[in-house]
Residue, then its C-alpha position, 0 to 999 in steps of 0.5 A: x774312753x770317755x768319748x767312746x762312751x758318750x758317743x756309744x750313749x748317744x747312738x744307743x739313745x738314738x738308735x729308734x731316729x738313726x734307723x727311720x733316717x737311715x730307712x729314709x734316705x735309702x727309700x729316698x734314693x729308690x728312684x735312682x735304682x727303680x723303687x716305685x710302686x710296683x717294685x717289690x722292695x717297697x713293702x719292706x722299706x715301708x713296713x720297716x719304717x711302719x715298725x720304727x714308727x710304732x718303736x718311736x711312738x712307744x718311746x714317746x707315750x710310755x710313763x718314763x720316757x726321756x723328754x724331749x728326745x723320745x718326743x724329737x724320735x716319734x716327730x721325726x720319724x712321723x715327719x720322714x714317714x709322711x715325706x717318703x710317701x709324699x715323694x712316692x706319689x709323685x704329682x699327687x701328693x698334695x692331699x698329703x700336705x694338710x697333713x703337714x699342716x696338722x702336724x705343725x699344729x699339734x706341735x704348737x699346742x704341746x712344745x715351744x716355739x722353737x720346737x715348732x719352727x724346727x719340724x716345720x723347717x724339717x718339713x720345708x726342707x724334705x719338700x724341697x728336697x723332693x722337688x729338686x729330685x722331681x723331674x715333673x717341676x719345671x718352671x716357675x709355677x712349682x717353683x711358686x707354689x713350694x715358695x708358698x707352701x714354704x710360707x703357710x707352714x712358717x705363718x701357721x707355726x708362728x701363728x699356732x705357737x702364739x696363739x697356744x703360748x698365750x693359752x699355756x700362760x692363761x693355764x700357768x697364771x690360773x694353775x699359779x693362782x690356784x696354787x698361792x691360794x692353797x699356799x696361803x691356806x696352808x701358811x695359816x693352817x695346821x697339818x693335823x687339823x680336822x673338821x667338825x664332821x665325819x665327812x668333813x675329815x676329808x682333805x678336800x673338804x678341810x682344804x676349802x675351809x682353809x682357803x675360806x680362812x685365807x681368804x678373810x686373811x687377805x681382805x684383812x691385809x688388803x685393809x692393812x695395806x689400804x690403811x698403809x697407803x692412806x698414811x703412806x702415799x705410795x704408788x704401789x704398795x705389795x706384801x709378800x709372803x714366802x711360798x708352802x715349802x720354800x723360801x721365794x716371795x710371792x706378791x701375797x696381796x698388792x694394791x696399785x697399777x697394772x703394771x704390777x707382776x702377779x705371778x712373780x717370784x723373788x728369791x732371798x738377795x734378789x733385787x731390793x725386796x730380796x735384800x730386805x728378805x735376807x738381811x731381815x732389816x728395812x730399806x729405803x731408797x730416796x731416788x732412782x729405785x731399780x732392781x724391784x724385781x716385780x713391776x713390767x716396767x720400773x722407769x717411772x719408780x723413784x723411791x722405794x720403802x719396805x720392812x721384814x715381817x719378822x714373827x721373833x727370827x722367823x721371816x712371815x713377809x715383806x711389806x713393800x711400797x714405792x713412789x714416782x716421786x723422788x724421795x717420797x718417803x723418809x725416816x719417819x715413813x721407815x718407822x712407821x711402816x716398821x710397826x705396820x709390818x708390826x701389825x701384819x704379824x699380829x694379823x697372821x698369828x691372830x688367823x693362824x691360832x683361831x684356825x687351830x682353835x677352831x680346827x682343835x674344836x672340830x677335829x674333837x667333836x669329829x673323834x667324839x662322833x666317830x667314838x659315839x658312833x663306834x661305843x654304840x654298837x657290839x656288832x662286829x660287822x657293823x664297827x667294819x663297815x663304818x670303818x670302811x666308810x670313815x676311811x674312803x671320806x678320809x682317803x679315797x682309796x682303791x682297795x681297802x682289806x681288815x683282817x684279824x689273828x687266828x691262831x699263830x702267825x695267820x690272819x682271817x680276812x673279813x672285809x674287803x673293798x674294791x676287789x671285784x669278783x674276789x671273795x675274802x679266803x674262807x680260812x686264815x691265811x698265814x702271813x709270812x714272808x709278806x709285809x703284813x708279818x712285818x706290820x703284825x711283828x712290829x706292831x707298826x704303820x707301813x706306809x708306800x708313796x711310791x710302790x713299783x710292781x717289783x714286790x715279788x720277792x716280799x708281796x704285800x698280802x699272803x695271797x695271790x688274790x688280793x695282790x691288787x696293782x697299787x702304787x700308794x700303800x697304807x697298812x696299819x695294825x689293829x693294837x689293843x692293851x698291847x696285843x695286835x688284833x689284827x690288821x687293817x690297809x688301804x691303797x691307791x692305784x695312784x703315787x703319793x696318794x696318801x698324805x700326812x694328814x691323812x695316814x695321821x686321821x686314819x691311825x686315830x680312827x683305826x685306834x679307837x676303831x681298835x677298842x671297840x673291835x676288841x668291845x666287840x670281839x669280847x661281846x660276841x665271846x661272852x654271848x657265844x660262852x652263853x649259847x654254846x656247851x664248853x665242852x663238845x662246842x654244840x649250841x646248849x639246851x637254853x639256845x636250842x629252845x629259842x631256835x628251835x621255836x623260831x624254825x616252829x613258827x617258820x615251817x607252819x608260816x611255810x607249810x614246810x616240813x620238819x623234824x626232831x632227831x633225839x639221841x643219847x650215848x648207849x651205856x654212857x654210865x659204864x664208860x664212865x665208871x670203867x674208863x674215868x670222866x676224862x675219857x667219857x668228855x672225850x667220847x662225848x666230844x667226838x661224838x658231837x664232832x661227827x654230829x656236826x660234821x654230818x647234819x646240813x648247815x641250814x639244821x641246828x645240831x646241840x647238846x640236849x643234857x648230860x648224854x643227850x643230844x638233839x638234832x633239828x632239820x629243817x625242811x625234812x619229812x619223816x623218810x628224811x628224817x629215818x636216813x639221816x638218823x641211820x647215817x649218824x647213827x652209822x657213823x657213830x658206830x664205825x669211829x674209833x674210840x682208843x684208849x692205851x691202844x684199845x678201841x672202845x665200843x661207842x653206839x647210840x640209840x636214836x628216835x625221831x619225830x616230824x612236823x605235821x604228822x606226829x605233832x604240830x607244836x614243838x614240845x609235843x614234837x620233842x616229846x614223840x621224839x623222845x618216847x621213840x628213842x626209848x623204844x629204841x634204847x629197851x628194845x636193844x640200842x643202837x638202833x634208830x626209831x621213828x614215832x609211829x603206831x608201835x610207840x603208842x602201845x604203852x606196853x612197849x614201852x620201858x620204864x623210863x629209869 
């Protein structure tokens, strides 16, 4: 049963290469019954094999391809699609054959060797197929030049497969190079450590000032090991150290000959450096020294010496040296470069704690700006900003959304970064069934290294629009005296793109961030409590004045027209006495609700005192002003007003004024206004008048009571 399936998996993994060979050989064989190029089989055959190229090809070049038999799929069938072709055309294939060659060379710049000389055997062998089924090769002459196409494709493969093997291994000394110098950087750095600037809190950044420290740790231990081999003749003399995250040794810094393996590694047991490594004692050996693990070539090496760099019981390194002399180095040498080990270890506790100290530093005046900066200012869309800012210097994220609690279980979106063409939900949006309940309700950070496109079930936002394609995801929430303000995410179209460090900076500056929001959102309340009327939630008097001296001065700027509608609530008093205070706060609650629902959005509604109520529109003339005063007026009349099942009766009576024909000044303004609305109310409510020639007749006019 075994084997049945382990050979159905081996078909089934294969099935792309078994039909472009199966395509092949039966394309291959048609000349035995007529294919040629006028035979109408051969657009088939070479449309099927086109598809299993393009399948092949797909297995090779999607993300989780299975390497290297998808790439062995596509190079064969690649191989057998040119080599059909080349028989199909007979004597005239050699303008095929550089094709070959390029293919070869493609592969010696992307497989190994051997990899490299099995296509080009392939490629060899289907040519020499081909020849001994073409009845054109007679003679030597063909026989001849397959010999030497045979050979140029060998030569070009060994040749490329060199050449290629010596650039990947100048990348993989660069790229290990690279590598052991952040190694260092981090062996003497500390992951929640920052710099002094805000910008500086990028990991990149922080990253260079580590490699600049292990840099003067290096030159601090070359001098340690120049001092060692001045006390100490030794041909060579190594201090190793163990990789970030692992327990193999690498040559940290070395002074000697060439013959000395940069790039070498020595796990613990491994050889005479691995021994001292593991059993955390010195070893000296007098003669015949073998097993260093870390010269080319260790003929010449007869005496050898080292110690463990021990920090209490936790291994820091291994100082090594060794001599061509035969018992170069004695007990005495094994003491003394005991207590050089000694000072190595004082050397990197001394780097790391000036590191901590000054990261410490820089990371405080980093949070002491970022707080100076965040206190100094109460708006709102300011303290937004700067946190999109400070984020994208931390992370350099794709996408970043803040949004706030409205109400229960739903969130308002105010900012949002990196969405193109799409604009923040006008209203809140509830949360559940999405990862942002889980944050709010948890009160915690939601971190994704890794996130598949498989969210459907639990999307990450409420909303379709925001479901960016991310793989990296950051959501934490916005907490201030233990009450969730909201919400606050950053995310990467790339995996792992969010590290320790920077989840930790970011969840420092969103807290502070948070207080201030909170500051902020406090400020914004109190100035709101200070310019609008508890009750209907219409700006007041007081801020009505201020606005409306502000839109005075714009419209005699602009020449532009304007103007006053002021109204009270007909027989108001009597409401109030038959129906109680409770009832008559109602009445005025609705009526500054339709008030506010049929002005425009640029004219400034507000209640003006007790009854009263006042409207400002911008860029209307007198006519403007009569329409829109008749349609408030109107749709004040026909609202329902219903106590214990009654309708109560509510009008209004409505006078208007307009700048400049009634008057240029605003309290001149809001005077007419007034006089017309008490013709109005004496000659009969609920109605609406516009100041003009009847008002001025003083006679007309009531006496205001």
């Amino acid at each position: 049963m075994g084997r049945e399936m382990e050979g159905r998996g081996f078909f089934s993994r294969n099935l792309f290469l078994i039909n472009a060979s199966a395509a092949y050989l039966a394309a291959a064989a048609g000349p035995l019954w007529g294919l040629g190029w006028d035979n109408p089989a051969l657009p088939v055959w070479t449309a099927y094999i086109f598809v299993l190229l393009m399948a092949a090809a797909w297995r090779a070049l999607r993300p989780s391809r299975s390497y290297p038999s998808a790439d062995l799929s596509f190079i064969i069938s690649v191989v057998l699609a040119i080599n059909l072709f080349s028989a199909l055309l007979g004597p005239d294939r050699h303008w095929l054959q550089p094709v070959n060659f390029l293919l070869v060379a493609l592969c010696a710049m992307y497989y190994p060797l051997g990899f490299t000389l099995g296509v080009a055997g392939l490629i060899f062998a289907l040519e020499g197929i081909n020849f001994a089924a073409s009845p054109y090769n007679t003679g030597t002459g063909p026989v001849v030049s397959l010999a030497v196409f045979g050979a140029y494709l060998a030569g070009a493969a060994l040749v490329f497969g060199r050449l290629f093997k010596a650039e990947h291994k100048k990348k993989e000394r660069a790229l290990m190079a690279v590598k052991r110098l952040h190694d260092g950087a981090r062996s003497i750095g500390l992951e929640d450590s920052a710099d002094g600037a805000v910008k500086c809190l990028s990991p990149d950044d922080r990253m260079h000032r580590m490699v600049d420290s292990a840099v003067a740790l290096d030159k601090a231990l070359e001098d340690l090991l120049g001092t060692v081999s001045a006390a100490l003749p030794a041909g060579n003399a190594l201090l190793f150290m163990p990789e970030s995250g692992g327990e193999s040794l690498y040559p940290r810094v070395y002074l000697g000959d060439d013959c000395v393996m940069g790039d070498c590694l020595i796990t613990p047991g491994q050889g005479l450096v691995g021994w001292v490594a593991r059993e955390r004692k010195p070893l000296l050996v007098s003669d015949r020294a073998r097993g260093l693990g870390y010269l080319k070539q260790e003929d010449g090496v007869n005496s050898f010496i080292a110690a463990p760099i021990l920090n209490g019981s936790v291994l820091e390194g291994v100082i090594a040296l060794d001599s061509p002399e035969k018992e170069a180095f004695g007990e005495a040498d094994r003491e003394a470069l005991v207590r050089f080990a000694g000072i190595a270890v004082y050397l990197l506790q001394n780097a790391r704690e000036y590191q901590q100290a000054d990261s410490t530093a820089k990371n405080f005046k980093a949070m002491q700006t970022i707080s100076s900066e965040v206190s100094a200012s109460l708006d709102l869309e300011t303290i937004l900003e700067k946190l999109a800012e400070w984020s994208r210097e931390i992370m350099p994220y794709d996408y970043l959304t803040i949004s706030f609690m409205e109400g229960d279980g739903a969130l308002r979106f105010k900012t949002l970064k990196g969405y193109d063409g799409v604009s923040a939900p006008k209203d809140p949006v509830p949360i559940a069934g999405c990862l942002l309940e889980w944050i709010v309700e948890n009160r915690q950070t939601l971190s994704f290294c890794d996130l598949d496109q498989r969210t459907d079930k639990l999307p990450i936002f409420p909303s379709k629009e925001l479901q960016a394609s991310c793989r990296s995801f950051l959501g934490m929430p916005f907490v201030s005296q233990d009450k969730v303000l909201g919400v606050f995410t950053v995310a990467s179209r790339q995996p792992d793109a969010i590290s320790g460090y920077q989840q930790h900076m970011l969840s420092i500056i969103a807290n502070q961030v948070a207080v201030s929001i909170a500051n902020a959102r406090l400020h914004q309340m109190m100035r709101q409590m200070a310019t609008t009327d508890g009750l209907t939630g219409l700006i007041n008097h007081r801020h009505f004045q201020e606005k409306a001296e502000a839109e005075f001065a714009r419209a005699g700027r602009y020449n532009e027209p304007l103007s006053v509608l002021l109204f009270d609530i007909d027989h108001f008093k009597k409401v109030n006495d038959t129906y109680g205070h409770p009832v008559g706060d109602a009445v005025l609650k609705k009526v500054a609700a339709i008030l506010r629902e049929t002005v425009r959005t640029s004219d400034i509604a507000a209640r003006y005192g007790g009854e009263e109520f006042v409207a400002l529109l911008t860029n209307t003339d007198h006519e403007g002003a009569k329409k829109m005063a008749e349609r408030i007026r109107s749709s004040v009349e026909k609202g329902r007003y219903v106590l214990d099942g009654k309708n109560i009766p509510i009008t209004i009576s409505v006078g208007s004024a307009s700048f400049p024909p009634d008057g240029k000044e605003k309290k001149e303004l809001i005077e007419k206004a007034d006089q017309a609305l008490y013709w109005a109310k004496g000659h009969g409510r609920n109605q609406c008048c516009a100041f003009g020639p009847a008002i001025l007749d003083k006679a007309a006019l009531p006496a205001r009571k």
